[in-house]
C-alpha positions in Angstrom: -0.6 -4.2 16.5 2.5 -6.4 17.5 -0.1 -9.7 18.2 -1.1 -9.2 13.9 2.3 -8.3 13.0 3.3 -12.1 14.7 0.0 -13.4 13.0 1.1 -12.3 9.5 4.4 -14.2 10.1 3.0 -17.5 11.2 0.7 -17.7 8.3 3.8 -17.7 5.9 5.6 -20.0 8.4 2.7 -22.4 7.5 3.3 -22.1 4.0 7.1 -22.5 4.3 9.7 -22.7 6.3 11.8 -19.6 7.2 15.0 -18.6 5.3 16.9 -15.4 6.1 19.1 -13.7 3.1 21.6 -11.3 3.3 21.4 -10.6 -0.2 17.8 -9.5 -0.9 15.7 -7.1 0.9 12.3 -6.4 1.0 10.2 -3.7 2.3 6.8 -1.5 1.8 7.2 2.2 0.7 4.4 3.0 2.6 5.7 1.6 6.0 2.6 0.9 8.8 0.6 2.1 10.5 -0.8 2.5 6.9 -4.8 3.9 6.9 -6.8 3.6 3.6 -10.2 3.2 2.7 -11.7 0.1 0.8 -9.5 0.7 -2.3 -6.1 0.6 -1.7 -2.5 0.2 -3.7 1.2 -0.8 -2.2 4.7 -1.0 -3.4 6.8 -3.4 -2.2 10.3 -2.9 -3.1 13.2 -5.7 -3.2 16.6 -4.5 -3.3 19.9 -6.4 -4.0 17.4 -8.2 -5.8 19.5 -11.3 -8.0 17.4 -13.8 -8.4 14.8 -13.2 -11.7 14.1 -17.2 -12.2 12.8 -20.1 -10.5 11.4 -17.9 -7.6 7.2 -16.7 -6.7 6.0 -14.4 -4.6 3.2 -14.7 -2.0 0.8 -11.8 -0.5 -0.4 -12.9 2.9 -3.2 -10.4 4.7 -3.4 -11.6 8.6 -6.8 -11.5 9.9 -8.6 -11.5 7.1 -11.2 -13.6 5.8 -11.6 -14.3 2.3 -15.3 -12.8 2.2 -12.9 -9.8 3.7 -11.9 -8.9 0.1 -13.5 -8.0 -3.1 -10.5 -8.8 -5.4 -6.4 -8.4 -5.2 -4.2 -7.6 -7.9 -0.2 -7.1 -8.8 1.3 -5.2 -11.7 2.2 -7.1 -14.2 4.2 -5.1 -17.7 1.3 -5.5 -19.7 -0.9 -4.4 -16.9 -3.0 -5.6 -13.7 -3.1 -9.2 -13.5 -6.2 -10.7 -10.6 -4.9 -12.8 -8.0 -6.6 -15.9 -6.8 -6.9 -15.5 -3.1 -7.4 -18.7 -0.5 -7.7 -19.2 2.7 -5.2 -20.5 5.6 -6.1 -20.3 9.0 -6.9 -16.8 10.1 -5.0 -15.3 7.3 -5.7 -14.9 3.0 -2.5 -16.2 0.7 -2.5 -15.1 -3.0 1.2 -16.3 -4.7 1.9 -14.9 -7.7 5.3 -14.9 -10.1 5.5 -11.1 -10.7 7.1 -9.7 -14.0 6.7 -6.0 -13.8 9.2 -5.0 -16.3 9.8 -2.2 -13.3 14.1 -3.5 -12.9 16.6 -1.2 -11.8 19.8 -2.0 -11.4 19.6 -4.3 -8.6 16.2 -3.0 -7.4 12.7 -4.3 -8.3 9.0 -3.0 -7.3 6.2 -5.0 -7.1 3.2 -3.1 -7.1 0.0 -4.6 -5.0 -3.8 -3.7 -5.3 -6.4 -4.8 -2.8 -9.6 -3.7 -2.7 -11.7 -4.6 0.9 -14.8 -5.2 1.8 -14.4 -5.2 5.0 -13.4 -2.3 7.5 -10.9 -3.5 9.8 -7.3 -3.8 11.1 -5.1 -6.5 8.6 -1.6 -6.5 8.0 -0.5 -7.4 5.1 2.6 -9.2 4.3 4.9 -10.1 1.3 7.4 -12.8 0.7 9.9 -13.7 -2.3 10.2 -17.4 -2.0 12.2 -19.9 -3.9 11.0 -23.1 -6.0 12.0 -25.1 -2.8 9.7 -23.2 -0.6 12.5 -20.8 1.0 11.5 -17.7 1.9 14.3 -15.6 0.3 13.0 -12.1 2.1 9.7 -10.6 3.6 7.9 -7.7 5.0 5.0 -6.7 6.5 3.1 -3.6 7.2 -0.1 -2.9 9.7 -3.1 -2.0 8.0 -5.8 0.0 9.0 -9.0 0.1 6.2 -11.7 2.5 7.2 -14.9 3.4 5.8 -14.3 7.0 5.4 -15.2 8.3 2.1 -12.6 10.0 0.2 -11.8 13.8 -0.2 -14.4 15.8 -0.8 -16.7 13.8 1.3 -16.5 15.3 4.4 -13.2 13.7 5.4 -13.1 12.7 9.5 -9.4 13.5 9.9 -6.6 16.3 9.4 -4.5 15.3 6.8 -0.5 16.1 7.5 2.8 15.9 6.4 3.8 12.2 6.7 -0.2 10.5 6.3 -0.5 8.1 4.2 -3.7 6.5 2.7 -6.7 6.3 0.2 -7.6 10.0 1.4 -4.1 11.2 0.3 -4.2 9.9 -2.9 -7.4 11.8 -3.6 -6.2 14.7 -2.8 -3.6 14.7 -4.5 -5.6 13.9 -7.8 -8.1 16.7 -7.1 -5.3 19.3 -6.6 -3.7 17.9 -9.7 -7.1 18.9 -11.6 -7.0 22.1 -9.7 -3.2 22.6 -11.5 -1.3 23.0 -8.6 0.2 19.8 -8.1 2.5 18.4 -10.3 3.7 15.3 -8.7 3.6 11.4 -9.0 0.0 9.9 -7.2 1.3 8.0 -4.5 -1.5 8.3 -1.4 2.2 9.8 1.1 1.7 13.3 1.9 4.8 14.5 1.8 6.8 17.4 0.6 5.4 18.0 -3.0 1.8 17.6 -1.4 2.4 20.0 1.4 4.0 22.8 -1.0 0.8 22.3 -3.2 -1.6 22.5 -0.4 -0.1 25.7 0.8 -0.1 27.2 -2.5 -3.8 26.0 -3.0 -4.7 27.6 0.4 -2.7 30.9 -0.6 -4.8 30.8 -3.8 -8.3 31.0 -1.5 -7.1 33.5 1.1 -6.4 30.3 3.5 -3.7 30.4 6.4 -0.7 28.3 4.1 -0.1 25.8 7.3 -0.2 23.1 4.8 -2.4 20.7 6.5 -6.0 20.1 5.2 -8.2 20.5 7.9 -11.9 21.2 7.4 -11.9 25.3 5.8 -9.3 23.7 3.2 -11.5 20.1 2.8 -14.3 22.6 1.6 -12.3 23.6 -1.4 -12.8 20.5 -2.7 -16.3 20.3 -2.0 -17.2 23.1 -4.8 
């Protein structure tokens, strides 16, 4: 994962050259290694974030090939705005001048959709960079796209405190139809998606362990 993680990087250092800031830093929510299936959504969150003007911002996905993708998207405030993808190398670049409308204080998300065709390992970077082709800050994260299907489907894994991915984020919509779980949809499984599971498996005369292995994936299957 370390060779893609250097691949990532050397596609934007074709772009531009590298410029480190102090002042602005960026970062994934959902840090690698990240698994999802074909569908999948990211949050990429800048803080000490100062500069709104003369400034773009450029998704790169290392090892990928543009046939990899069906279509990529950011968040704009009046809603999803397509990306035009293209090809460099061995790696996709989509830049993009994002105005979510999503500002606080000195912190700003920009929120990523990518939807694959391709099953594979990728990792996908973002950069801020300036009108003079700076790269202000950048991130990347390992990415992992399966072709599972989704909850419900008969689900190959365990899912756990602390997973992250396309799975995830369906259960947490199906136990939010169920009406016991009241949280935000983010694909993390973390403490408000444990507490529901356990309360979900209390409800069916499950052990509460809060994982979802296979007696608690068949709830779903009803």
């Amino acid at each position: 994962m370390k060779t893609l993680k250097l691949s990532v990087l050397t596609g934007l250092l074709m772009f531009t050259p590298l410029f480190a800031s102090a002042n602005i830093d960026a970062s994934f929510s959902a840090p690698g290694p990240y698994i999802t299936n074909t569908d999948s959504q990211f949050d990429v969150e800048l803080t000490n974030f100062q500069i709104l003007e003369n400034t773009f911002s450029t998704l790169t996905i290392a090892g990928a090939n543009i046939k990899d993708l069906k279509n990529a998207k950011f968040l704009d405030q009046n809603g999803w705005v397509k990306l035009t993808p293209y090809q460099i190398g061995a790696d996709v670049i989509a830049n993009f001048t994002p105005d979510t409308g999503f500002d606080k204080a000195n912190k700003r998300v920009v929120t990523l959709q990518v939807n694959f065709k391709t099953a594979k390992d990728y990792v996908l970077g973002y950069s801020l960079v300036s009108e003079d082709g700076k790269v202000l800050s950048s991130t990347a994260t390992p990415v992992t796209v399966t072709q599972n299907p989704v909850l419900g489907e008969s689900v190959t894994r365990t899912l756990k405190y602390g997973d992250r991915g396309a799975d995830v984020r369906a259960l947490q919509e199906k136990m939010t139809k169920m009406g016991v779980y009241k949280g935000p949809i983010t694909g993390n499984f973390l403490t408000m998606t444990r507490a529901a599971v356990k309360n979900l498996q209390g409800m069916y005369g499950l052990a509460k362990t809060g994982t979802v292995g296979p007696e608690t994936q068949e709830l779903f299957d009803q």
